[in-house]
RODO-2510 file (C-alpha; in nm, 4 decimals, decimal comma):
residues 101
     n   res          X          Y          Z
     1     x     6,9063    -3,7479     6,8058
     2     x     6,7570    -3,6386     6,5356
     3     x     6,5342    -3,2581     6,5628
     4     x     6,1781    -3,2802     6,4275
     5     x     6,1186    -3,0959     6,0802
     6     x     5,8670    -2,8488     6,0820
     7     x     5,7087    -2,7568     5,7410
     8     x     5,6347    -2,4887     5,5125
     9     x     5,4214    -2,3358     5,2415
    10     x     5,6452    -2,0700     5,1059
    11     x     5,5399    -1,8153     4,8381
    12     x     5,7117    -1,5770     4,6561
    13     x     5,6438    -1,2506     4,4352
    14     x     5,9018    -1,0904     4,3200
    15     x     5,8990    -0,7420     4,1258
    16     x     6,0820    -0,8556     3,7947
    17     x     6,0011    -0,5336     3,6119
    18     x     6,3684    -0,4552     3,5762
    19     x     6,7100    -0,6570     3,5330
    20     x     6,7637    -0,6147     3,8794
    21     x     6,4272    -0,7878     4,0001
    22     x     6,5129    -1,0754     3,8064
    23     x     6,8088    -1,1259     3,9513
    24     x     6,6398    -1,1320     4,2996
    25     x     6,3841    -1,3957     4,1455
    26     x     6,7017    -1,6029     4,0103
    27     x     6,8459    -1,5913     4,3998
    28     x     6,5078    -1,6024     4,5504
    29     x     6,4535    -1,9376     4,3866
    30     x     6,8156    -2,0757     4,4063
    31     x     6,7428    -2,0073     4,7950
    32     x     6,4183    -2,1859     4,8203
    33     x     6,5882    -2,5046     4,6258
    34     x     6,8044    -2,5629     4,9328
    35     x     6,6046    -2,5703     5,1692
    36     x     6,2478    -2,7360     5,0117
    37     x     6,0940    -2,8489     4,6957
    38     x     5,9102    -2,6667     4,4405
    39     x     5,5749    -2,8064     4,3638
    40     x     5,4883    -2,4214     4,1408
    41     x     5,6414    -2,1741     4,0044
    42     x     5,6670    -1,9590     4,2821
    43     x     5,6105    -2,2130     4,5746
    44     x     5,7857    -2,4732     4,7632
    45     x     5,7099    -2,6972     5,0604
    46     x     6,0156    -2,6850     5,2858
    47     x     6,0695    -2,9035     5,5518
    48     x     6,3304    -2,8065     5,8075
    49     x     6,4243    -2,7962     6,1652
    50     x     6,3650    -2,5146     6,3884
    51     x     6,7513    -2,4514     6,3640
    52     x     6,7671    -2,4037     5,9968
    53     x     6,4505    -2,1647     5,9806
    54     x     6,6261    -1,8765     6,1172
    55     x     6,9127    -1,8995     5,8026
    56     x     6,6506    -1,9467     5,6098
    57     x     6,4928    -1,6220     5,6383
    58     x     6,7517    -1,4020     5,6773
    59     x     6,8893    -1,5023     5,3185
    60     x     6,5314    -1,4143     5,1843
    61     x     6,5644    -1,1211     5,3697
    62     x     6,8899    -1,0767     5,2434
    63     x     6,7923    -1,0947     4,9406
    64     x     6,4289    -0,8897     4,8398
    65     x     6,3231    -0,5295     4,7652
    66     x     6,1258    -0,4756     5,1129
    67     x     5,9480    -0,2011     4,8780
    68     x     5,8152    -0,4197     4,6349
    69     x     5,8707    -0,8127     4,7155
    70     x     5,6498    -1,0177     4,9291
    71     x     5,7366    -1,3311     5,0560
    72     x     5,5085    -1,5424     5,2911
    73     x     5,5356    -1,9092     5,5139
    74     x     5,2455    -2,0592     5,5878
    75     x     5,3461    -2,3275     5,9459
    76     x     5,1840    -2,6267     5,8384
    77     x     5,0731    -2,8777     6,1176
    78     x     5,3250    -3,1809     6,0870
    79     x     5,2503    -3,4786     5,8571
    80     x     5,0517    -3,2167     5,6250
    81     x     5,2877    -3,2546     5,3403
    82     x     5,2744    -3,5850     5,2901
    83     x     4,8851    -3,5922     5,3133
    84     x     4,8302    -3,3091     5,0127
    85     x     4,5516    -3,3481     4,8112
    86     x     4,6805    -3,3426     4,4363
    87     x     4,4772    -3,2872     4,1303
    88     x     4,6297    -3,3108     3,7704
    89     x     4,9807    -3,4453     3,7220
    90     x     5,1466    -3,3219     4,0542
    91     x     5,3202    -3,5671     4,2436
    92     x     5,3947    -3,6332     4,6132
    93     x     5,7099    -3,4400     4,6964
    94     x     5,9726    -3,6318     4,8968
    95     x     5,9876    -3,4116     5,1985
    96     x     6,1619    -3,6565     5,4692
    97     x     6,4223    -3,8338     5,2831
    98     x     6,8074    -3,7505     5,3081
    99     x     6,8332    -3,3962     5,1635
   100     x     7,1875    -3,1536     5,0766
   101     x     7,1769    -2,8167     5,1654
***
């Protein structure tokens, strides 16, 4: 059986005021791209099941300066990403096709 996805906003600011922020943007990112698609710089509609969400965050966690790096996740009611209102060239993101993490 297959569990329902639940999605995402997530958002990212990372300090990159020094090598070592940078490299937390680098892994922040390289996180995010497993687990959801970016549609900015800085933010990516995830789609995952309640079972993933919990590995999810504790690599973020893992990962920031608690001091200085803020990332948020904004629950989404389902079906919202594929009803997103898109100005300019974005295009729909593929959310619920086959996806490799």
């Amino acid at each position: 059986m297959e569990s329902r996805l639940m999605e995402y906003l997530l958002t990212y600011d990372v300090d990159t005021t020094t090598p070592e922020g940078r490299r937390r943007l680098r892994q922040v990112a390289k996180t995010c791209e497993g687990y959801g698609i970016r549609v900015q710089k800085s933010v990516f509609e995830v789609a995952c099941t309640a079972a993933q969400l919990p590995a999810l965050k504790q690599k973020l966690t893992d990962i920031i300066d608690h001091t200085c790096d803020d990332i948020r996740l904004y629950r989404l009611p389902q079906g919202t990403l594929q009803n997103v209102e898109r100005l300019g060239r974005a295009e729909l993101a593929p959310h619920h096709g086959d996806h490799i993490l």
